[in-house]
N, C-alpha and C positions, 0 to 999 in steps of 0.2 A: 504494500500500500504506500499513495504516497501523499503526503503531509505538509501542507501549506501554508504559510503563514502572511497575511495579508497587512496591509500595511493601511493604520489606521486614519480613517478621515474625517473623525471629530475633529471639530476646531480645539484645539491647545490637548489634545491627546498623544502622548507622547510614548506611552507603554507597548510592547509589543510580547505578543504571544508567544513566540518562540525565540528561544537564546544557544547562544553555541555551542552551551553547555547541555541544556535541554535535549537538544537535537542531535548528540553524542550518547545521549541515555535511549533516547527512543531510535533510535539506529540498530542498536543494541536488544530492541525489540521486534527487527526486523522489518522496518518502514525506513522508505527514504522520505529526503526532508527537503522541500522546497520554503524560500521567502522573496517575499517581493523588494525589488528595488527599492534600498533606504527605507524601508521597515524598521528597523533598531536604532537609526543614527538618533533617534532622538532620547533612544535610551542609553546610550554610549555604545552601543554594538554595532561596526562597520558589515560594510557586503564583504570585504575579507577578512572577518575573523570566521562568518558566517564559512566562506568557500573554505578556508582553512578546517571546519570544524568537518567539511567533505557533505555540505548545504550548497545545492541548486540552486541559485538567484535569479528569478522570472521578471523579464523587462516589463511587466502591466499584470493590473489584479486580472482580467480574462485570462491572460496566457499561463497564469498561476493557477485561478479554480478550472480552467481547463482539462491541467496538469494533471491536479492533483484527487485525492479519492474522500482526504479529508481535506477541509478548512477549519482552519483557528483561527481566533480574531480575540480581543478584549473586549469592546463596545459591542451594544447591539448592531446588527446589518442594515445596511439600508436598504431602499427597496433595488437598487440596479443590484447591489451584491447578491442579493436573494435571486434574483432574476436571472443570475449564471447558473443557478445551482439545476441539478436532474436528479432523478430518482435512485439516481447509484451514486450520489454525492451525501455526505454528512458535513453539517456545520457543526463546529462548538464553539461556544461565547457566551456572553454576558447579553440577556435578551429581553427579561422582563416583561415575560408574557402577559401579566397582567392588565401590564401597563400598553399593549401592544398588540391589539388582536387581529390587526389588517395587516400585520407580517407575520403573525403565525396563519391566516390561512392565505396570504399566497406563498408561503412555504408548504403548507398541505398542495397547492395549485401546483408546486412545482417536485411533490412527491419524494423531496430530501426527507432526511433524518435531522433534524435539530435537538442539541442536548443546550439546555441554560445551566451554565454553572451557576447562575442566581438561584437553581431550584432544587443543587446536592442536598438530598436529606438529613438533616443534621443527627446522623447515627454516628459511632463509635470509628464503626468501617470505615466511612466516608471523610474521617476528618483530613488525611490528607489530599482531598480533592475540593473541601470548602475554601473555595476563592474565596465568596464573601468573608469569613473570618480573616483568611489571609492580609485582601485588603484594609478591612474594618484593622487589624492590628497596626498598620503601617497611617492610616486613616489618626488613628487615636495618638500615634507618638508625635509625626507631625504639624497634629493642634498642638501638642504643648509646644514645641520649635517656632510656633507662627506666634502662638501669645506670647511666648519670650520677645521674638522680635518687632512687635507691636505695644511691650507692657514696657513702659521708661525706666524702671530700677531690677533691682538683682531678685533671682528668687531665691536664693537662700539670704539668709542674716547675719551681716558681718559687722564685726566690731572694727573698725579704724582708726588713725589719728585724726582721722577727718573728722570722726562721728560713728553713730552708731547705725545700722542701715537694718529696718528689720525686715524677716521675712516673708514673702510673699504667701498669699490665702488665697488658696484655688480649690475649686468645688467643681467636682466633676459629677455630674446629673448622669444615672444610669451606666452601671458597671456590669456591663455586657465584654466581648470582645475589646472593643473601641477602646471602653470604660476604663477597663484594667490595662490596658496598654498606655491611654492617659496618665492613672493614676502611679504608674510604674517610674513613667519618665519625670512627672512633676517632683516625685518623693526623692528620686535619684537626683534632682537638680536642686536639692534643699528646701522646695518650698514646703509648708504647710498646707495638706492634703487632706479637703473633704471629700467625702462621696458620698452619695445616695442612690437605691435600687430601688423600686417596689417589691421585689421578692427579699428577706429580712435573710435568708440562710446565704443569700454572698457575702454576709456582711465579714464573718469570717475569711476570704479569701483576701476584701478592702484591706482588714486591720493587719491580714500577714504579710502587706506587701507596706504596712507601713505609715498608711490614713486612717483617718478616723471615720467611720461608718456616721452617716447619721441618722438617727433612727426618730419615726415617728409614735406621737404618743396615741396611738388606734388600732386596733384589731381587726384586721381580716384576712377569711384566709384565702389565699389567692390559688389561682388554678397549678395546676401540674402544669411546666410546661413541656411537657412531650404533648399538650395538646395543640398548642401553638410554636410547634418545629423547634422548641428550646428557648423559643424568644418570650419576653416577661407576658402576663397575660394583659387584658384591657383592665384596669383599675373601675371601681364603683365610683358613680357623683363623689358620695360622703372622701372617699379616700383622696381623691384627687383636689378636694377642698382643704381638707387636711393638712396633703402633700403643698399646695400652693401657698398656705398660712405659713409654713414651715419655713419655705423659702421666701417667704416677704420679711420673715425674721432675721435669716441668716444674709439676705443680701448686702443690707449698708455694707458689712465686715469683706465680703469678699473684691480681692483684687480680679480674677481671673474666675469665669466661669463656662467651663466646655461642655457642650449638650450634645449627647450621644442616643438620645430616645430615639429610634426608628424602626420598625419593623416593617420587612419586605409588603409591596401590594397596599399599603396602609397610608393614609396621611399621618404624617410623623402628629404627633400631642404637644400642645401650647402649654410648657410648664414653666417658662420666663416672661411673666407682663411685661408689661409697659410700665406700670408704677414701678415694678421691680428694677427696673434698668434707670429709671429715676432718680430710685433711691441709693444708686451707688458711686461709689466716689469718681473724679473725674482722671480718666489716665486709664481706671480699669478697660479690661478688654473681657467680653463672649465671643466663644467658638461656635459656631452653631455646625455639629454634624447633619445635620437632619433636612438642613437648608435646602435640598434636592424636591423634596415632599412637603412643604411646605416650613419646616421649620419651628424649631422649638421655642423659638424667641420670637416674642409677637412683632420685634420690627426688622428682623432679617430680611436682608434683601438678595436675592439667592445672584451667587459667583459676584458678589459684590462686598466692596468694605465700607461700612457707612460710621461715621462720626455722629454722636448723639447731641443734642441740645446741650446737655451736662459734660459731652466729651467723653462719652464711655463710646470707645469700642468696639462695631459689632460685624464680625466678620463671618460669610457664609457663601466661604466656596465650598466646590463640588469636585475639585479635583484633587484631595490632599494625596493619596496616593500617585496619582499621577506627577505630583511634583518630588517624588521619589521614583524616578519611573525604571530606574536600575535595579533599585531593588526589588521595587515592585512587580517588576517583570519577570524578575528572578524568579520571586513566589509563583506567581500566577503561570509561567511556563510551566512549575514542578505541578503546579495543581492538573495541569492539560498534562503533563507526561503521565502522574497516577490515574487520568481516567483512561489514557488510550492503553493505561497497562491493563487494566481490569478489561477494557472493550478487545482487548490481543491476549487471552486466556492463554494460547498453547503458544502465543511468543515467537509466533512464525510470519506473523504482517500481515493476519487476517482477522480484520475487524468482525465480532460475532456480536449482534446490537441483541443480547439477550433479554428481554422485556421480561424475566419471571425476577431478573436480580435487580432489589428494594434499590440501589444507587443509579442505576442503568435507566431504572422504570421511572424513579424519580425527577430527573433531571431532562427526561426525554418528554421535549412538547407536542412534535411531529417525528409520524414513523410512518412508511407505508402508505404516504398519500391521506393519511389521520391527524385529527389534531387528536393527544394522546393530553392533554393539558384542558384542567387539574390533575394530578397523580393520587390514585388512591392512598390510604394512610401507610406508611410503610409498616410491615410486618414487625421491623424492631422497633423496639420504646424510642423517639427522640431521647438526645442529651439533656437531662434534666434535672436536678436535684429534686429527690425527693421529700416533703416536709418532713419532719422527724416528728412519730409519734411519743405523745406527751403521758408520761405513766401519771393513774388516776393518782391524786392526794391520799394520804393515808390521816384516819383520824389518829385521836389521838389515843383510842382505845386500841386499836389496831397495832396503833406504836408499840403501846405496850405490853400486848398479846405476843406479839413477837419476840418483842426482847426475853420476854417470859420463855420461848419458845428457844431462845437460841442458848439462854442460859442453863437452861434445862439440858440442850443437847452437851452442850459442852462440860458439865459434869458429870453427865453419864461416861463420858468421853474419859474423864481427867479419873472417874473410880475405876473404870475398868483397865487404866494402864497401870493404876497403883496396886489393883489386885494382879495382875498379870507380872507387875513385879517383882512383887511379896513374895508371890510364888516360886518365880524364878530363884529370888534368894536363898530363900528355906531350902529350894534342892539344892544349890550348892552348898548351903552353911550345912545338908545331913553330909558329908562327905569333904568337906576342906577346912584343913584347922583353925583355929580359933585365932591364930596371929596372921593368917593370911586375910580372914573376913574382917580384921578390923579396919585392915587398910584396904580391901574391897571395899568395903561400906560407904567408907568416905571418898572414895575415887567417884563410886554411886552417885551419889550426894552430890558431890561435885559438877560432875556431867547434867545433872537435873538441873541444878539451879542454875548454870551455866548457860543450859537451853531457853529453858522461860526466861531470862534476861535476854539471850540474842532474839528471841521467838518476839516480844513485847515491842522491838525499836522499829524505826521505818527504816524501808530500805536503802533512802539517801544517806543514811547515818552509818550503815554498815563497816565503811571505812576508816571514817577516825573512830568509831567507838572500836573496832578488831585492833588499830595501830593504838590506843590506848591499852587494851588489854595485854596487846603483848607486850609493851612496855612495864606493866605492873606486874605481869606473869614471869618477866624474869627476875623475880624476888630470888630465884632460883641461885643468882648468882652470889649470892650470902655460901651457900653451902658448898660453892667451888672453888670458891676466895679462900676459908677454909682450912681446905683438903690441897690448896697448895704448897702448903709444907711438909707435907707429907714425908716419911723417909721412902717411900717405894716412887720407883721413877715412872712407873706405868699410873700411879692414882696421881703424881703429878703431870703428866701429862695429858691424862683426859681432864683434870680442873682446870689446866689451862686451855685446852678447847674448847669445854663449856662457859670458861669466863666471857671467850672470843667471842663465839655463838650468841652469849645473854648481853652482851656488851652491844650488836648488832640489834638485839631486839629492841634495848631500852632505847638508845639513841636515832635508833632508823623509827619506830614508832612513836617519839613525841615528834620527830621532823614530817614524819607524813601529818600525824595528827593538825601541825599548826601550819603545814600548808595548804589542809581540805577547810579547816574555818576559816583560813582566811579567803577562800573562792565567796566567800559569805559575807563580806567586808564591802563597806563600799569605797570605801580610801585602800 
């Protein structure tokens, strides 16, 4: 099969579907690889590194889809591109069939195969063929690079001879993909990191990367989202009042605010007023991801930077990954290499468009001279955290039924090892003398109370309380000190090795001891 990559004709689209790297890996899956003339220059990738990579360079997009058995593209087709295609042609790209219904059926018209990488299932399997994530992560690091280079001072907080400079307050809305790629880069850049989800269990991922979650004071419980592909579900009126009070609170304070709310097919949710941008100081800056679909922020003005009344801020381009288009291409080729691996099962250069497998079925809009779009639910659960079920309260009669219950167990526990003991002793004491059991007895003894003392401590303690005991345990060294006068050279020779030996315990055991409490020190 052979494999084309078309050279994009968005205005300020820079990214390109296939890279020389790419087209070295899918080679290797037994397709040759065609790209069209100055396809990559704008992503840094010449026509000879491409020829170099042992890529076919086609002088016009016709002489390329003519060529070739597959097309890649990034952007959706337009309608001439679609109009090369035939029925023994497959496209893959970014399509948006929702958004697009008069090119998915003249693609049914023209009996191709189209897969959206806008429509990979958000399964397990699938993750390294989710463009969308890909991009959305390169999307989210880039907002924070643009509000650096739009926000006037530092984001982290430094002390100088100049002054003191504090640091900056940035609130990233929705920690999806984007979100957490945002809050990754701002925490790594010193600022001070808010976030907020409508689902409360990422909060945990926010605060291990280093932000503070912020959470609202209301309850409810929000959908699964393996019912909404992974993405948050639609919020209630009451929550989204809630959610708006929340941020008319926290706005004066913030410097910097990126909004990441968007879900495929959907007009993106107004969660930044216009009071809200109002009321913030002048120099701040909003990123608005969502700018595409209308926009999170009520006065975005989409692939535009507008200046507020107050001098806040508000930028809402549509191209962030594009303005990384090296790397983004990078991704985005590896996402097109994992599907043509899965579409090339036996790895011989023949495309099998299997419609039974949940990624294949999913992402394919047209097949067969069908529009194949919606995709039924895929077989496996979307990615989605589960809620965690919440164990009932126990009264507090219940409490103490229990405890009743465990102490009970436990002394039946503690007589039956003392009678299993006793036992044990009695047969030895019928049969071993009377000077050997004194000092058995107390060895006994020993080991018991010994146990229950290690048994009782926490586990974090195990080591300086063990380097204490062997320090105190080599008392031992009294009776070797001793026994080194001894007139026999053999009882002086073992006192001096046990002095050496008890000499290592006492000293090596308070030096470990007071270096574990001091990991517990804050000086």
């Amino acid at each position: 099969m052979k494999i084309g990559a078309l050279k994009e004709v968005s205005n300020g689209e820079q990214r390109v579907a296939l890279t020389p790297e790419s087209a070295l890996q899918l080679q290797k899956l037994g397709h040759d690889c065609v790209v069209q003339k100055g396809a990559g220059v704008a992503a840094g990738f010449s026509d000879a590194q491409y020829k170099a990579a042992g890529v076919e360079v086609a002088a016009t997009a016709a002489a390329l889809t003519k060529a070739c058995d597959v097309i890649v593209k990034v952007r959706p087709p337009s309608e001439a591109e679609l109009k090369r295609l035939s029925p023994d042609k497959t496209l893959i790209s970014f399509f948006y069939p929702g958004a697009n219904a008069d090119l998915m059926e003249l693609a049914k018209s023209k009996g191709a195969s189209v897969i959206a990488m806008d429509m990979v299932p958000r399964i397990s399997r699938a993750q390294k063929m989710d463009a969308l994530s890909s991009m959305a992560n390169i999307a989210g690091y880039r907002a924070v690079i643009e509000a650096g280079n739009n926000f006037g001072r530092f984001f982290t907080g430094q002390v100088t001879a100049a002054g003191k400079v504090p640091p900056a307050k940035v609130l990233v809305v929705g920690a999806g993909v984007a979100g957490l790629a945002a809050i990754g880069t701002s925490t790594s850049l010193g600022a001070i990191t808010y976030a907020f989800d409508v689902r409360p269990e990422v909060a945990e991922q926010v605060e291990s990367m280093g932000a503070e979650f912020v959470f609202l004071d209301f309850s409810e419980e929000q959908a699964d989202g393996a019912a909404t592909g992974g993405y948050a579900a639609v919020s209630s009126p009451e929550f989204a009042a809630a959610q708006l009070a929340k941020f008319r609170e926290i706005a004066p304070d913030m410097d910097i605010v990126i909004t990441t709310a968007l879900i495929p097919n959907r007009e993106a949710p107004e969660l930044w007023t216009a009071d809200m941008v109002a009321s913030m100081k002048p120099g701040s800056v909003i990123i608005d991801l969502a700018a595409e679909k209308g926009g999170n922020c009520k006065l975005t003005v989409m692939d535009e930077r507008i200046v507020t009344d107050n001098g806040v801020i508000i930028i809402g381009y549509t191209d962030f990954p594009s303005r990384m288009a090296a790397q983004a291409s990078t991704l985005y080729a590896n996402n097109i290499r994992h599907m043509l691996s899965d579409l090339t099962p036996e790895k011989d250069g023949v495309i099998v468009h299997d419609m039974e497998d949940d990624v294949i079925r999913g992402a394919t809009i047209a097949h067969a001279g069908e529009i194949t779009f919606p995709p039924p639910p895929p077989k496996i659960q979307a990615i989605a955290a589960k809620p965690k079920e919440k164990a009932p309260e126990k009264t507090a009669e219940e409490i103490r039924a229990d405890e009743i219950q465990a102490f009970k167990k436990q002394t039946q526990s503690q007589v039956a090892l003392l009678a299993i003991g006793g036992a044990l002793l009695f047969l030895v004491g019928s049969y071993a003398p009377a000077s050997f059991m004194q000092h058995f007895i107390v060895f006994v003894l020993s080991v018991f109370v010994g146990f229950q003392v290690i048994w009782n401590v926490s586990h974090s303690l195990h080591t300086p309380l063990m380097a204490v005991t062997n320090a105190i345990s080599s008392i031992i060294i009294l009776g070797a000190v001793l026994q080194v006068g001894s007139t026999s050279f053999l009882v002086t020779l073992l006192a001096a090795i046990a002095v050496f030996f008890a000499g290592i315990n006492i000293f090596g055991g308070f030096l470990v001891t007071r270096r574990m409490l001091a990991m517990f020190q804050k000086s």
